[in-house]
VOKOLMI-896551 format. One record per residue (C-alpha): x, y, z. Coordinates in pm, 1 decimal, decimal comma. Layout:
N
xx: X&yy: Y&zz: Z
...
***
This chain:
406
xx: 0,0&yy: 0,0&zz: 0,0
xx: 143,9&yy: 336,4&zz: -93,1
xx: 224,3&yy: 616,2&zz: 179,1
xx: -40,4&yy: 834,8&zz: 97,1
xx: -312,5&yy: 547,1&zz: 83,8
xx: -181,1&yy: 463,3&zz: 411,8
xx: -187,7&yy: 835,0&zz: 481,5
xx: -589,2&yy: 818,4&zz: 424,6
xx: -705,6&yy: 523,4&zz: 568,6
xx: -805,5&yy: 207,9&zz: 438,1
xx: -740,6&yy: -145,3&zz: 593,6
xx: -566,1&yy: -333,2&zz: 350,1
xx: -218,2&yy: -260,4&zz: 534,7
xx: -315,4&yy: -403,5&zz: 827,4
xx: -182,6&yy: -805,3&zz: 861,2
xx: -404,9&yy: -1044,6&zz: 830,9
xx: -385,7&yy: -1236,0&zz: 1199,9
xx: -456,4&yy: -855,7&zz: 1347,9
xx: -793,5&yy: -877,1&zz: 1109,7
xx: -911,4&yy: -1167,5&zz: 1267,0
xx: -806,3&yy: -1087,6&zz: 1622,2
xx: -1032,2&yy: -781,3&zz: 1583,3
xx: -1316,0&yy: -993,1&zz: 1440,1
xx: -1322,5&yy: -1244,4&zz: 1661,9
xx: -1315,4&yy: -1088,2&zz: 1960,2
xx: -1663,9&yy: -858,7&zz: 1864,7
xx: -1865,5&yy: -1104,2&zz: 2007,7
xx: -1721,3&yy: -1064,6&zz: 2347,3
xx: -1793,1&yy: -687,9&zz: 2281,9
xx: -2134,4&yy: -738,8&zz: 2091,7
xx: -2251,3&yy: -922,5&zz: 2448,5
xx: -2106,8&yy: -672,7&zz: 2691,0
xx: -2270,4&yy: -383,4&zz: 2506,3
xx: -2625,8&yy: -570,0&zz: 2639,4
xx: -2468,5&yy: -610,3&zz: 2977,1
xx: -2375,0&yy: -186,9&zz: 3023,5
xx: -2697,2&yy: -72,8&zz: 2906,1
xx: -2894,9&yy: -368,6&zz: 3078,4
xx: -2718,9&yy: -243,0&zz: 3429,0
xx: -2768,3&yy: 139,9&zz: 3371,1
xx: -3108,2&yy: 123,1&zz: 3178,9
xx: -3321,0&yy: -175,6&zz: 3317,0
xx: -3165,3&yy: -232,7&zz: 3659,1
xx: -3307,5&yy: 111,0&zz: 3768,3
xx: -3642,0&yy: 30,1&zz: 3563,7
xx: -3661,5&yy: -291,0&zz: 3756,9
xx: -3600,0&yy: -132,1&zz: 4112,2
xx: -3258,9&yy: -44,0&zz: 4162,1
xx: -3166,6&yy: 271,7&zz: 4279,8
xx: -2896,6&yy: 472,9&zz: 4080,5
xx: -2664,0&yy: 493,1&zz: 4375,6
xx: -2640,9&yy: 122,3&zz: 4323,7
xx: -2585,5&yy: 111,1&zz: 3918,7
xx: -2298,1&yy: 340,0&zz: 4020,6
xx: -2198,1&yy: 97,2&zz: 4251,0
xx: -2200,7&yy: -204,0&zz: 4000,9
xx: -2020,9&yy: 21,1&zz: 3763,2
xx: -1758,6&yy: 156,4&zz: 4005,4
xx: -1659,4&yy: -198,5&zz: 4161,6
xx: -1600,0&yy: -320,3&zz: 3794,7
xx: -1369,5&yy: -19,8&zz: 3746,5
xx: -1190,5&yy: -70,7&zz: 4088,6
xx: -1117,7&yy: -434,5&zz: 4059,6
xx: -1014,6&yy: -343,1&zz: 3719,2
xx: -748,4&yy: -94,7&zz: 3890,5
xx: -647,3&yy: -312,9&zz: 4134,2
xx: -527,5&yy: -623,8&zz: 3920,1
xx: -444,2&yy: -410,5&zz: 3589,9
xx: -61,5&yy: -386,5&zz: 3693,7
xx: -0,7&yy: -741,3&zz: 3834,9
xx: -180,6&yy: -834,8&zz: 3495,2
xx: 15,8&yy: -624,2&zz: 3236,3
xx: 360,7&yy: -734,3&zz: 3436,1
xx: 266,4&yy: -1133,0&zz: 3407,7
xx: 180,8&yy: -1041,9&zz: 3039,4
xx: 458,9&yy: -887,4&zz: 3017,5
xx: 692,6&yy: -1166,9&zz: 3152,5
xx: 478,8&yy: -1462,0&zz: 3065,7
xx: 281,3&yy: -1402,4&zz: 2763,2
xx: -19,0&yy: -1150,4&zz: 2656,3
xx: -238,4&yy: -1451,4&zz: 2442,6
xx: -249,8&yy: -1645,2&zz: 2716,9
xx: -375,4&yy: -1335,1&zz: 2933,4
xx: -585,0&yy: -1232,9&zz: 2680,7
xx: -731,3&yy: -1557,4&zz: 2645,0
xx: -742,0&yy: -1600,3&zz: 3026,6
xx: -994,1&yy: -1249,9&zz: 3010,2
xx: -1224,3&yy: -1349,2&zz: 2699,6
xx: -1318,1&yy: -1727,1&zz: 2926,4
xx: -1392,0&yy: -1497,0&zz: 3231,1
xx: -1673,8&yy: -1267,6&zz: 3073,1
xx: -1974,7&yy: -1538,1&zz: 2993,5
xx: -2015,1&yy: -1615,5&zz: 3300,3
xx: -1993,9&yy: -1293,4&zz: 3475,5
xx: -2289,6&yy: -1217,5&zz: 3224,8
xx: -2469,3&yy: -1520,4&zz: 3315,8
xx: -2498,0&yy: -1436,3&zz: 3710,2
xx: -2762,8&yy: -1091,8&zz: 3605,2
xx: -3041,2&yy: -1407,2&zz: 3418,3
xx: -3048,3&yy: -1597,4&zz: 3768,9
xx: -3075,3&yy: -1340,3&zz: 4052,9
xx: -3098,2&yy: -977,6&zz: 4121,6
xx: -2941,9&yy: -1017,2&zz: 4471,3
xx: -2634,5&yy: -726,8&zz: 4513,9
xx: -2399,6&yy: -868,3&zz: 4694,4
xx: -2405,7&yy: -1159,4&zz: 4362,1
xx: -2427,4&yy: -872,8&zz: 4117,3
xx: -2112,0&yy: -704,6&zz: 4303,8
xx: -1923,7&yy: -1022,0&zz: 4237,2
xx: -2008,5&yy: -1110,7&zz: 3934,0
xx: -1939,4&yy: -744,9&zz: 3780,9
xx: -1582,8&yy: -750,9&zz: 4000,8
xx: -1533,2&yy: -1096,7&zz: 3797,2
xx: -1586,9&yy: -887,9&zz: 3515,4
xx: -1356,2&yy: -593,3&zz: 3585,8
xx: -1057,2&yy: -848,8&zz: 3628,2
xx: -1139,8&yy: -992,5&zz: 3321,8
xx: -1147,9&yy: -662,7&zz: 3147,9
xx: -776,9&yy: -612,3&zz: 3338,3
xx: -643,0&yy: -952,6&zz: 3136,8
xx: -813,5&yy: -786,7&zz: 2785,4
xx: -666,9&yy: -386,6&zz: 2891,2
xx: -356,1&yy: -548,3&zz: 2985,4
xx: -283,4&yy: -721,9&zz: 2621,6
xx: -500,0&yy: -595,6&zz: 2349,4
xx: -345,9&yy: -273,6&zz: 2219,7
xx: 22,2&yy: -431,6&zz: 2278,6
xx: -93,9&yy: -766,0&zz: 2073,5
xx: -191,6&yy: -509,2&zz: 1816,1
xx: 86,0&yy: -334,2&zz: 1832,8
xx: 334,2&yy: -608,8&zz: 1832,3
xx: 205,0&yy: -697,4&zz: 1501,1
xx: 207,6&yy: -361,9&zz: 1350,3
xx: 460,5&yy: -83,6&zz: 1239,9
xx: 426,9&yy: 345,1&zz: 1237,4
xx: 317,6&yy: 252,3&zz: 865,7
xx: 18,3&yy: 49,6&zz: 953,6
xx: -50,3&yy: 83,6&zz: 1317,1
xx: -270,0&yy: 385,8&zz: 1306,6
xx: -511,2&yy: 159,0&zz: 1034,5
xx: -513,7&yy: -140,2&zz: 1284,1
xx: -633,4&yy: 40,0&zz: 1617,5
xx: -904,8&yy: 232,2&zz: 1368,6
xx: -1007,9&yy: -81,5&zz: 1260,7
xx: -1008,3&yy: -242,7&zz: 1616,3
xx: -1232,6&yy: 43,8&zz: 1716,2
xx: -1471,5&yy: 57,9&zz: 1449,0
xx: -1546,3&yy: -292,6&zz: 1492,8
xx: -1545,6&yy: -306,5&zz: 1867,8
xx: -1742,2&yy: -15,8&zz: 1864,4
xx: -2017,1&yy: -154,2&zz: 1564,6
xx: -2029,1&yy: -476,2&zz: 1795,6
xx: -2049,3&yy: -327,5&zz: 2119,0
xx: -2367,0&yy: -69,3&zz: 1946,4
xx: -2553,1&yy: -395,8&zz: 1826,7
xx: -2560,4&yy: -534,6&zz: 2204,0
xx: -2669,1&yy: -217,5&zz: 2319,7
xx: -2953,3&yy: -205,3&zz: 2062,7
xx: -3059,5&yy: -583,3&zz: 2140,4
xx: -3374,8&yy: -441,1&zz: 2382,0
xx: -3512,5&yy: -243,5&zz: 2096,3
xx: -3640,2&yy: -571,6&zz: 1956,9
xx: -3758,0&yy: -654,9&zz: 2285,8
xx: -4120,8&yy: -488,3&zz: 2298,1
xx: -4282,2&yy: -679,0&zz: 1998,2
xx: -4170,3&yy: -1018,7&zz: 2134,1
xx: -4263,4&yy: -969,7&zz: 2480,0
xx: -4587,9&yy: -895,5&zz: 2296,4
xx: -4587,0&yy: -1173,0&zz: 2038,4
xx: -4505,4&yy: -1447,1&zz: 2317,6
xx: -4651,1&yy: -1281,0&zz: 2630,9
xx: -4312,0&yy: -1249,1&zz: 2824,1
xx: -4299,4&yy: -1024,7&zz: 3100,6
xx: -3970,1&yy: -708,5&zz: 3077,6
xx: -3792,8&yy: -954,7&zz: 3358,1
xx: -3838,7&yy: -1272,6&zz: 3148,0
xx: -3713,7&yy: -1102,9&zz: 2808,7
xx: -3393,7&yy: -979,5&zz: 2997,1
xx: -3321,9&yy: -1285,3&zz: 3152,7
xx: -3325,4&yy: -1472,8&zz: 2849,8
xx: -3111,7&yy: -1233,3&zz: 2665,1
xx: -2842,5&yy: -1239,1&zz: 2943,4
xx: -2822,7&yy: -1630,2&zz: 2862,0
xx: -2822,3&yy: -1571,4&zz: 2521,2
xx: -2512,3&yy: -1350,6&zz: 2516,8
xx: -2360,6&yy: -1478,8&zz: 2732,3
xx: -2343,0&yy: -1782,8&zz: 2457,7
xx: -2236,0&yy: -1500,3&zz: 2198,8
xx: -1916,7&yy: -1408,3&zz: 2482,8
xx: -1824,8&yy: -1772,9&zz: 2444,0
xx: -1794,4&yy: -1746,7&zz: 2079,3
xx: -1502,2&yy: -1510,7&zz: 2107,8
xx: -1268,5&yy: -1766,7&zz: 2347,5
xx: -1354,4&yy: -2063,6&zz: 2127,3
xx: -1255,9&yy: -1881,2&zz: 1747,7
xx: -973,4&yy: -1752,9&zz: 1861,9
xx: -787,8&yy: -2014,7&zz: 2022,3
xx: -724,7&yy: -2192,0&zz: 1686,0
xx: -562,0&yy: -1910,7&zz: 1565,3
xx: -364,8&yy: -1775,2&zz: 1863,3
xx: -214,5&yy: -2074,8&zz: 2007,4
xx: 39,8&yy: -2048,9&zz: 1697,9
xx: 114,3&yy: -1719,1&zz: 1758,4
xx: 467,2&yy: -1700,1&zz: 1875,3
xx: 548,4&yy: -1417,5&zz: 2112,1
xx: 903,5&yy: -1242,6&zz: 2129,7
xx: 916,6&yy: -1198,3&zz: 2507,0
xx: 1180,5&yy: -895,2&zz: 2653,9
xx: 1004,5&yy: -834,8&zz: 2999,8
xx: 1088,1&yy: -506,5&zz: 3146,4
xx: 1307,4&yy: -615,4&zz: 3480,1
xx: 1149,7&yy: -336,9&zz: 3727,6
xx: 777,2&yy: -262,2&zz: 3850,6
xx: 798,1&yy: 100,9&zz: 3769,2
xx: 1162,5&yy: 216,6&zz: 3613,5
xx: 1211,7&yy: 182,1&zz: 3237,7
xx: 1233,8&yy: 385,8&zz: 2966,3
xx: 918,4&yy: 483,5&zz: 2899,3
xx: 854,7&yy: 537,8&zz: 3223,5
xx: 829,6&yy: 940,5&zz: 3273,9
xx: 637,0&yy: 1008,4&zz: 2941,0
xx: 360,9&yy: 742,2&zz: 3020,0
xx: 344,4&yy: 888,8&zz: 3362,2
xx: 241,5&yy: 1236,8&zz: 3169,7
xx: 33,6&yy: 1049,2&zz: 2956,0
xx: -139,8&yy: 836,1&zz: 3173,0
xx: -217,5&yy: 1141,6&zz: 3440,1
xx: -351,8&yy: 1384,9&zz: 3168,6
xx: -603,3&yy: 1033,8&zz: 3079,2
xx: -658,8&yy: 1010,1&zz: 3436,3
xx: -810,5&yy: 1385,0&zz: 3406,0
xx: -1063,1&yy: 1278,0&zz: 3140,5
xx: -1157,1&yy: 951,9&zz: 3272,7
xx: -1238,4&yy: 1136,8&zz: 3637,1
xx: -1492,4&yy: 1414,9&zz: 3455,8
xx: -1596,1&yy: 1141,8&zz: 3203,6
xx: -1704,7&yy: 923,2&zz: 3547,2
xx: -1959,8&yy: 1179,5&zz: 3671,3
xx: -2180,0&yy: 1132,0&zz: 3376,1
xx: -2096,4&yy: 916,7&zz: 3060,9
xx: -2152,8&yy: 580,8&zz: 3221,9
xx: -2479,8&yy: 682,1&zz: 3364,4
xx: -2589,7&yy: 811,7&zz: 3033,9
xx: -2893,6&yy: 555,7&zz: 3008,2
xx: -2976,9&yy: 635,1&zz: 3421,3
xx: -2996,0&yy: 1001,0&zz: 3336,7
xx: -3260,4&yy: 919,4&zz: 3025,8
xx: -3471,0&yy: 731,2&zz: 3250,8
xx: -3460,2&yy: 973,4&zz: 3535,4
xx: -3504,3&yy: 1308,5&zz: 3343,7
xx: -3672,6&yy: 1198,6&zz: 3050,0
xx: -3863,7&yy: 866,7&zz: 3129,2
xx: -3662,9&yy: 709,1&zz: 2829,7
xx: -3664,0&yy: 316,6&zz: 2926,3
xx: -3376,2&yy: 74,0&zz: 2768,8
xx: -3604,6&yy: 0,3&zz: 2467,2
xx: -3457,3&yy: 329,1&zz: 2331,3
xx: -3153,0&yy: 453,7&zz: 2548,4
xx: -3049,5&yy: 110,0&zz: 2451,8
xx: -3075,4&yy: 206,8&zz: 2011,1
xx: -2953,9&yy: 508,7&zz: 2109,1
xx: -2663,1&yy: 411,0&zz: 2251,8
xx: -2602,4&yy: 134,1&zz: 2002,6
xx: -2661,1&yy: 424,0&zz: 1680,5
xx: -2369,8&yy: 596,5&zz: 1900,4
xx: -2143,1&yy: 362,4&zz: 1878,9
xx: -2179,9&yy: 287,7&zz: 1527,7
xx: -2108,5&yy: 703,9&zz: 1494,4
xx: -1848,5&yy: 686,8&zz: 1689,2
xx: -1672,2&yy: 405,4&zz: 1450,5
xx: -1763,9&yy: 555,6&zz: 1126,3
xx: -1587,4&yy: 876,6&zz: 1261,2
xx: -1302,0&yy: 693,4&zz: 1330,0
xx: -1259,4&yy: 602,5&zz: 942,8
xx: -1187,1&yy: 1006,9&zz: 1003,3
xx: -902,6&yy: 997,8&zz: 1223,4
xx: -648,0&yy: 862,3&zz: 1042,0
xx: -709,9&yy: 1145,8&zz: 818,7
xx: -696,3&yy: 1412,7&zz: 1088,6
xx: -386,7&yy: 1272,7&zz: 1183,3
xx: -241,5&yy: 1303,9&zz: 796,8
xx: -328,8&yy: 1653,4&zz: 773,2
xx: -275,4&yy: 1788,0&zz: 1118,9
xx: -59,2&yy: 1538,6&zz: 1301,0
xx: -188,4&yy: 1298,6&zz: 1584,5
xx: -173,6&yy: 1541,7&zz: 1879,4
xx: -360,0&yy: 1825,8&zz: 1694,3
xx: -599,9&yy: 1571,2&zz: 1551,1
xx: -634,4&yy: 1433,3&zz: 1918,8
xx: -694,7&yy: 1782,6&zz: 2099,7
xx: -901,7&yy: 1903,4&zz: 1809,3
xx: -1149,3&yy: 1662,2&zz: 1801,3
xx: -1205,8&yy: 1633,1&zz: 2216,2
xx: -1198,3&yy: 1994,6&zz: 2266,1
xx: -1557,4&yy: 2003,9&zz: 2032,9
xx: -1659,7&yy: 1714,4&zz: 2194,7
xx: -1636,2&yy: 1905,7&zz: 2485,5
xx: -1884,8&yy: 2177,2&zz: 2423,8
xx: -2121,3&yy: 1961,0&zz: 2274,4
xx: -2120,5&yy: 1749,0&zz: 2600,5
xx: -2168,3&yy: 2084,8&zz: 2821,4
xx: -2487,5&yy: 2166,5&zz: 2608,8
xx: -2653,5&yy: 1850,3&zz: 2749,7
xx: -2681,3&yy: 1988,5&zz: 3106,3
xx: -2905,4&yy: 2274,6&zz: 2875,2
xx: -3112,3&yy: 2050,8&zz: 2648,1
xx: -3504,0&yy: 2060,4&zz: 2773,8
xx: -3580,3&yy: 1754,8&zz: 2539,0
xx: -3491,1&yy: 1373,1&zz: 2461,9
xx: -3461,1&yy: 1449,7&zz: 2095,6
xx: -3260,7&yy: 1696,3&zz: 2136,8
xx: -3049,3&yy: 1522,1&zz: 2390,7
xx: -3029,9&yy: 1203,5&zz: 2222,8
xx: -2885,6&yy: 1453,1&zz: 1840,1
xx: -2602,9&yy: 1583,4&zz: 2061,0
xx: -2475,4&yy: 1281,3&zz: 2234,7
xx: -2423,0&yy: 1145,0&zz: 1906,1
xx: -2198,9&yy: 1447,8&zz: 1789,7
xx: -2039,7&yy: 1457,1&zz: 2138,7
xx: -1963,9&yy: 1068,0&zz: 2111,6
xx: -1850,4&yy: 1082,2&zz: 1770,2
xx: -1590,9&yy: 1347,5&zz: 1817,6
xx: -1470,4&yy: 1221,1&zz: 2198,4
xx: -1402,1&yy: 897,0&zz: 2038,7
xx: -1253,9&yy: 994,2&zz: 1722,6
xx: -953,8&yy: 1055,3&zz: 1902,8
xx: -949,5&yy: 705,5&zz: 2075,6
xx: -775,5&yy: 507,6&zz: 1827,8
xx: -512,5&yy: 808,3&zz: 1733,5
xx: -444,0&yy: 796,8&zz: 2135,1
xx: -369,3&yy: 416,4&zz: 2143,7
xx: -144,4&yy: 433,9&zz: 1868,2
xx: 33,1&yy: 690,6&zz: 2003,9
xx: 100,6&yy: 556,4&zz: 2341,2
xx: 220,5&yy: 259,8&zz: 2189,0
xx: 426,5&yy: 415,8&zz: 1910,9
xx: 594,0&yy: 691,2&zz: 2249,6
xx: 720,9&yy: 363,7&zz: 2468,6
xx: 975,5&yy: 70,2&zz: 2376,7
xx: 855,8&yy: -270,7&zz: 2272,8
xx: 873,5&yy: -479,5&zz: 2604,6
xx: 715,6&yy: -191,7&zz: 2817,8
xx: 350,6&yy: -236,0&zz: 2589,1
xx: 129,8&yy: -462,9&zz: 2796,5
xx: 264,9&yy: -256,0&zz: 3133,4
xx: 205,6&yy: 103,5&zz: 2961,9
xx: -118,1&yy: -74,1&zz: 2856,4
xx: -215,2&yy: -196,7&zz: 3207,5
xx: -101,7&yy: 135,1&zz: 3370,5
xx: -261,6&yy: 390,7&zz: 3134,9
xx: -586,4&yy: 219,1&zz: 3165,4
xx: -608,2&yy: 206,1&zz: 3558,0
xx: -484,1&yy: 564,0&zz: 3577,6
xx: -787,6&yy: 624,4&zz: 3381,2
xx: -1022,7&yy: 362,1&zz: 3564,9
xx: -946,7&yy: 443,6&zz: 3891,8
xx: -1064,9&yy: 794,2&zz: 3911,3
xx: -1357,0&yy: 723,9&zz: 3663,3
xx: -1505,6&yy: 471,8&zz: 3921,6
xx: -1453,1&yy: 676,4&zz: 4186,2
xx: -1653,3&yy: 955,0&zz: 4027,9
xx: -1953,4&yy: 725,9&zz: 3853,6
xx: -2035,0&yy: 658,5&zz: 4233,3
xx: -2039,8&yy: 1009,2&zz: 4264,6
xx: -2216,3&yy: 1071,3&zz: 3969,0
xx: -2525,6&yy: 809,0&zz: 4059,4
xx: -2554,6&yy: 927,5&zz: 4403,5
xx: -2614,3&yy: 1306,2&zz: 4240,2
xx: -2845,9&yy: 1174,4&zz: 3967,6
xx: -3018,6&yy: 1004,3&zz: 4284,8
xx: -3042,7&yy: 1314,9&zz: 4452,1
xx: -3211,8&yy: 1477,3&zz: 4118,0
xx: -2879,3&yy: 1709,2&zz: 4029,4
xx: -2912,7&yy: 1638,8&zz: 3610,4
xx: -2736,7&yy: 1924,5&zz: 3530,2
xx: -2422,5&yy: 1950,3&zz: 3792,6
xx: -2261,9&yy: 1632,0&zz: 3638,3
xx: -2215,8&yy: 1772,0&zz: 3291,4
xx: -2019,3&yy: 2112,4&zz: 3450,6
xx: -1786,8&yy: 1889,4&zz: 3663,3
xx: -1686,8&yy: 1709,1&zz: 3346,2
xx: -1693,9&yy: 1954,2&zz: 3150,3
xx: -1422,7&yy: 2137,4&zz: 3334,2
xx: -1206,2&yy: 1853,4&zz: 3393,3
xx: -1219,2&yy: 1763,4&zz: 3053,1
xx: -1087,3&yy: 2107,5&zz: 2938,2
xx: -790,6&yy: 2072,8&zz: 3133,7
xx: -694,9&yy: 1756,4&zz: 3078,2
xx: -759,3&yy: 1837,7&zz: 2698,1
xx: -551,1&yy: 2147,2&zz: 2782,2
xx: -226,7&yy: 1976,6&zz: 2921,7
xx: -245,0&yy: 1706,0&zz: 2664,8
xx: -131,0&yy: 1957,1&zz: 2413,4
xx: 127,2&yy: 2121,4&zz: 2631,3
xx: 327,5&yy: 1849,5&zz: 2722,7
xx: 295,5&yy: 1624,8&zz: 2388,9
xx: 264,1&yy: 1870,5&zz: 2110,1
xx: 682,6&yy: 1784,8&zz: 2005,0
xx: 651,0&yy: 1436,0&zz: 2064,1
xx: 680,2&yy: 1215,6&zz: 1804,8
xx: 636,4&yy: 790,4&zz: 1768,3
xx: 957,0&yy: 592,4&zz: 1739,2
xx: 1019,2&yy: 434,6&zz: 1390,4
xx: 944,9&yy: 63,7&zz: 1398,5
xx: 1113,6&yy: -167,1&zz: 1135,9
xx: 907,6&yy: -334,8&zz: 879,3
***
């Protein structure tokens, strides 16, 4: 593929093995899309209070933080497929626990199984990506990896729009529909673990395991990194996750559309991502990056205005779409700033640095939308967003990815 198609995206750079790596693992993604918007959209419609959705959500994320290190450093030493593998067995039947009970203290431990699953898949995916990519054709892999995650992650989130008419056509009860789809995906989840192991158990790994916890060379510039993340992922907690809560509460919008419209949002968010690679041709990668969030940014303050669903649901779309356009730019660049054997740490450590805080402040966020504040969520973020988006540019605006050979 020449430079400049490279230059404007396209897919045909990126190897074959990364293809199906991306593929295969969707249907992990398509069935944990159903599982988010079935704990912030029809937990609260079936009783729970929104304290406790924050709650669910802010365990996952702290279990995540506590095991993403240990994780990334054993992938590190030992292996990511087998990590990675490890995380994509774990997932079915953390879904499984939400079709049999509705108990919390089950729910707590089967969404902490969850988080340390989602540790193992942090902890390895963008460095198994990157491992098998170059500066020519890494930018096209991790857009491709998050248009399809994101396409498969919007069709589980859409599942309950189908739910109505059969609930009508074979007289099911809302409790009896959900249960049955949280069976059937968590059969989709096992899909994932049983395609790929044909194909990665002959993937041969070249193994150079960083030999300290936290010095190497990478270290101080994924510190910055990481702690300008850790900005947006603390604003993004007060409010993104709890998207589908907030619906409910202000606008009486049940899963049967939060659900689509969450789903329609994630298939914006990867067609914008065909985008970024462009951005990133034309501007660079930290001007695309910076660009892109700091619009997403005012669009996401105008919610806390909006006095209707329609309305609301037309600029979450554009706020999604731009947020996320810079997601895949961001991987790539992490991974193309650090050496080779420091991926699955920088991996693991950039992701609980963002985790950590955005748990902490979903809690937060659900006790507030419990407490009827709708609008004071979207001005905390808001502001932490801008200077996060802010020092991003500051501190990385010279920095350029290493050459990789071909």
């Amino acid at each position: 593929m020449s430079s400049e198609g490279s230059r404007w995206g396209g897919f045909s750079a990126v190897p074959s093995r990364v293809k199906w790596l991306v593929y295969l693992a969707s249907f992990s993604g398509l069935a944990y899309g159903y599982i988010i918007i079935a704990i912030t959209a029809y937990m609260p419609e079936a009783g729970m209070s929104s304290g406790d959705v924050g709650l669910l959500i802010g365990v996952n994320g702290l279990v995540f933080v506590v095991t993403a290190i240990p994780i990334g450093l054993l992938a590190d030493k030992h292996g990511r497929k087998t990590i990675f593998m490890l995380g994509m067995i774990g997932i079915p039947p953390s879904i499984l626990v939400y079709a049999f009970t509705t108990d919390l203290m089950l729910l707590l431990i089967a969404t902490a199984i969850a988080g340390l699953c989602e540790g193992g898949f942090a902890s390895t995916w963008n460095a198994l990506i990157a491992d098998q990519t170059t500066t020519k054709n890494r930018n096209q892999a991790f857009s491709l990896s998050f248009i399809v995650g994101n396409a498969a992650f919007g069709i589980g989130m859409a599942l309950p729009f189908v739910f109505p008419p059969i609930q009508s056509w074979l007289n099911l009860t809302s409790e009896e529909i959900h249960n049955y789809a949280f069976v059937l995906m968590a059969g989709v989840a096992m899909l994932s673990p049983i395609t790929l192991w044909p194909m990665m158990k002959d993937y041969k790994e070249d193994l150079k395991p960083r030999t300290g916890f936290v010095r190497g060379q990478s270290t101080g510039i994924l510190l910055k990194f990481s702690g300008v993340n850790s900005l947006i992922g603390l604003g993004a907690g007060f409010i993104i996750p709890l998207i589908p809560t907030w619906l409910l509460l202000k606008f009486g919008i049940t899963d049967a559309w939060s659900g689509p419209l969450l789903a329609l949002s994630s298939i914006t968010i990867g067609l914008a991502a065909i985008l970024s690679t462009r951005l990133a041709g034309s501007y660079g990668m930290v001007k695309a990056i910076v660009i892109t969030q700091a619009i997403s940014t005012v669009f996401m303050l105008s919610l806390a205005f909006v006095p209707g669903a329609i309305l609301a649901a037309g600029i979450y779309l554009m706020r999604a779409a731009l947020m996320n356009m810079a997601v895949p730019l961001l991987d790539s660049f992490l991974m193309g700033i650090i050496t080779k054997e420091e991926r699955g740490f920088a991996s693991a450590l950039n992701s609980l640095i963002w985790r950590l805080p955005n748990s902490a402040s979903t809690i937060v966020g659900g006790k507030l939308l419990e407490d009827g504040e709708y609008e004071l969520p979207f001005y905390i973020a808001a502001a932490f967003y801008a200077v996060g988006i802010t020092l991003f540019f500051k501190l990385f605006k010279d920095v350029k990815p290493k050459e990789d050979p071909d």
